[in-house]
N, C-alpha and C positions, 0 to 999 in steps of 0.2 A: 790259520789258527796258530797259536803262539803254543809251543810245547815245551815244557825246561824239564830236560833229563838231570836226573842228579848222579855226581860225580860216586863212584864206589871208591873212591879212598879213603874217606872217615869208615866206612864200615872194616875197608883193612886193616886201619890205622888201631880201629877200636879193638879187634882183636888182637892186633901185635901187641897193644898195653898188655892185655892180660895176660898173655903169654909170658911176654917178659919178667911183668911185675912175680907170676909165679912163681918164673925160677928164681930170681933173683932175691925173693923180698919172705918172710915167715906169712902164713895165713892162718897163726893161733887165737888169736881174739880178734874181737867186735869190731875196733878201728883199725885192724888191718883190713878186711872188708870194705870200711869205710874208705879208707884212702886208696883203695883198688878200683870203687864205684866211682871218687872223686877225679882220679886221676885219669881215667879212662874217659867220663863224662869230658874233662880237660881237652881231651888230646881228640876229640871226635870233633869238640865246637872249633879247635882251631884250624882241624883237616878243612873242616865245612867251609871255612873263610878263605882258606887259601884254595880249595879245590870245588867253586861254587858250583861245578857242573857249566853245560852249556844249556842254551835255545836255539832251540829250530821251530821255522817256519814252516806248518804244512798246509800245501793247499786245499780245501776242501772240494770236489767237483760240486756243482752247481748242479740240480735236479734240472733234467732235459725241459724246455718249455715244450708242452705238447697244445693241441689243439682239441684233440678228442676226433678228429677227423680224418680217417686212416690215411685218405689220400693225401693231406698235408703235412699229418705227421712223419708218414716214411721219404718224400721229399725233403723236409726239416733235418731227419736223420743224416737223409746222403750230403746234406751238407752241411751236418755237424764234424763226417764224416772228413769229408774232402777237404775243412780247414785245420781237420786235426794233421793229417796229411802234410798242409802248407807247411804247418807251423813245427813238424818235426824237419822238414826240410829246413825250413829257416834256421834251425838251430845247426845246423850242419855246414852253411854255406859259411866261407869266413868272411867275404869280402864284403866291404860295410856298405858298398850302393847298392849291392844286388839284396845285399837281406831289408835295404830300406824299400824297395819296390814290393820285396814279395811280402812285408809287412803292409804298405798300404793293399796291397791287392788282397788280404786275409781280411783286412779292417771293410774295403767295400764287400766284399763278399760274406761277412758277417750283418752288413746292413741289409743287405739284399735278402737273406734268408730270413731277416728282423720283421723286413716289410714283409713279407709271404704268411706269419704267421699273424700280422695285424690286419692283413688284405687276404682273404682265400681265391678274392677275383684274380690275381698275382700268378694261379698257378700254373695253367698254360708256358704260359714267358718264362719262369724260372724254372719249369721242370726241362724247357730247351736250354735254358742256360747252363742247370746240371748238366744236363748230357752231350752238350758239343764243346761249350768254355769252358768247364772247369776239368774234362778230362786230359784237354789240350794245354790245358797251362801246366797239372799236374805232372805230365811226362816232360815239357820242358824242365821243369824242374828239379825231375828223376835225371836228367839227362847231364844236367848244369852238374848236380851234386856228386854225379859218376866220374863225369870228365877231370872237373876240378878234385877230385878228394884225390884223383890217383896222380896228380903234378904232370899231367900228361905233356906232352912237347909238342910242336910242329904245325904249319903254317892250316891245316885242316882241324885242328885242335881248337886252336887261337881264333877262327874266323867264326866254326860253330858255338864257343863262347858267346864272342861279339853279339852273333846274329842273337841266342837268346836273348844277351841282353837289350837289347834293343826292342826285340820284342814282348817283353816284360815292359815295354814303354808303350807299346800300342796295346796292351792286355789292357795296364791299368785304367789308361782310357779310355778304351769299350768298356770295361765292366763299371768307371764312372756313369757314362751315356746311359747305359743301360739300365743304370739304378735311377737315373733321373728318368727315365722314359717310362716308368713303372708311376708314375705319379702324373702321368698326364692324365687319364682318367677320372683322376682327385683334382687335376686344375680344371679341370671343364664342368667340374659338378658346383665349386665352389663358383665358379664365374656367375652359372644359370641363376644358382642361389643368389648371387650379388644383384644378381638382374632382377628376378623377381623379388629381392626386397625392396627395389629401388623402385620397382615400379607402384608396388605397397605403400611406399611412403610418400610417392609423387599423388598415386590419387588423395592423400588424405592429405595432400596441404603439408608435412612433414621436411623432406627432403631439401634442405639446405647446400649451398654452394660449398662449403667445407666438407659435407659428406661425399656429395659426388667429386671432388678433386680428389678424397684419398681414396674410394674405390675407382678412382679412372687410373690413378697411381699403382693401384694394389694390382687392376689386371694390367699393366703396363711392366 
């Protein structure tokens, strides 16, 4: 959300006029008044122009998606949890391939939790997923950001680097595999489906050679 603070110098600015105009200026009649209110009104619109305040951008949190379903919700939680986690590391790490890894690894692992709350069949598989992958990549991580923040040296340093980063490359793609394997359940319900439509529309005379090439296509 867009916020624009406004600058306090017309307000300082508008009392320095009076100040000054007091000492400096009689305050016996009507239009001296007047030219005290004018001159001030002056000196506040021109602070405003030159001193228009700034904007800031604040984020708003997004209300938790929940389930209504405790045992999906508090799974949902640990892994609101664990990529809030990533993503303060990520801000920590400087070097620009390792924060591109551990941002696509935030991005499937925000998919992964996405399906769990669209599929509750899901929750077996990602509540192991919680509790072996994601704590395991989390200390790699803690480990990266220890090593590196401190400029450490030496050929033990340098190699436990490497090795994480490398294996931030076989993370990503397990928890790729893994987001797909979550939807194989969904491809084998969709095929039956395709089968017994076809078979629906074969008895009734219906079923055309264009339909069966693009669902021979689709489970292909």
């Amino acid at each position: 959300m867009e916020i624009k603070k406004k600058s306090v110098a017309p307000i300082y600015g508008f009392a320095l006029v009076w100040v000054l105009y007091c000492l400096l200026f009689p305050l016996h009649k009507t239009w001296h008044f007047v030219s005290l209110a004018c001159t001030s009104a002056l000196s506040f619109i021109i602070l405003s122009a030159i001193f228009p305040g700034k904007i800031e951008f604040v984020v708003i949190p997004e209300d938790p998606i929940r389930t209504g379903d405790d045992k999906i919700d508090s799974l949902l939680v640990e892994g609101e949890r664990a990529v809030s986690e990533m993503r303060r590391l990520y801000k920590s790490i400087p070097d620009i391939d390792i924060k591109s890894k551990v941002e696509n690894i935030i991005n499937v692992t925000e998919r992964i939790f996405m399906n769990l709350h669209d599929d509750a069949d899901d929750h077996r598989l990602v509540k192991r997923f919680a509790e072996f992958y994601l704590p395991t990549t989390i200390k790699l991580l803690h480990t990266y950001d220890r090593v590196g923040d401190n400029n450490l040296q030496g050929e033990n340093v340098s190699g436990m680097l490497e090795r994480i980063d490398t294996a931030l490359d076989t993370i990503l793609d397990s928890y790729e595999k893994f987001f797909d394997s979550l939807f194989e359940n969904q491809a084998l319900d969709i095929e039956t489906d395709i089968i017994v439509l076809e078979n629906m529309l074969k008895q009734e005379g219906l079923l055309s050679s264009d339909f069966k090439e693009t669902s021979r296509q689709m489970r292909i």
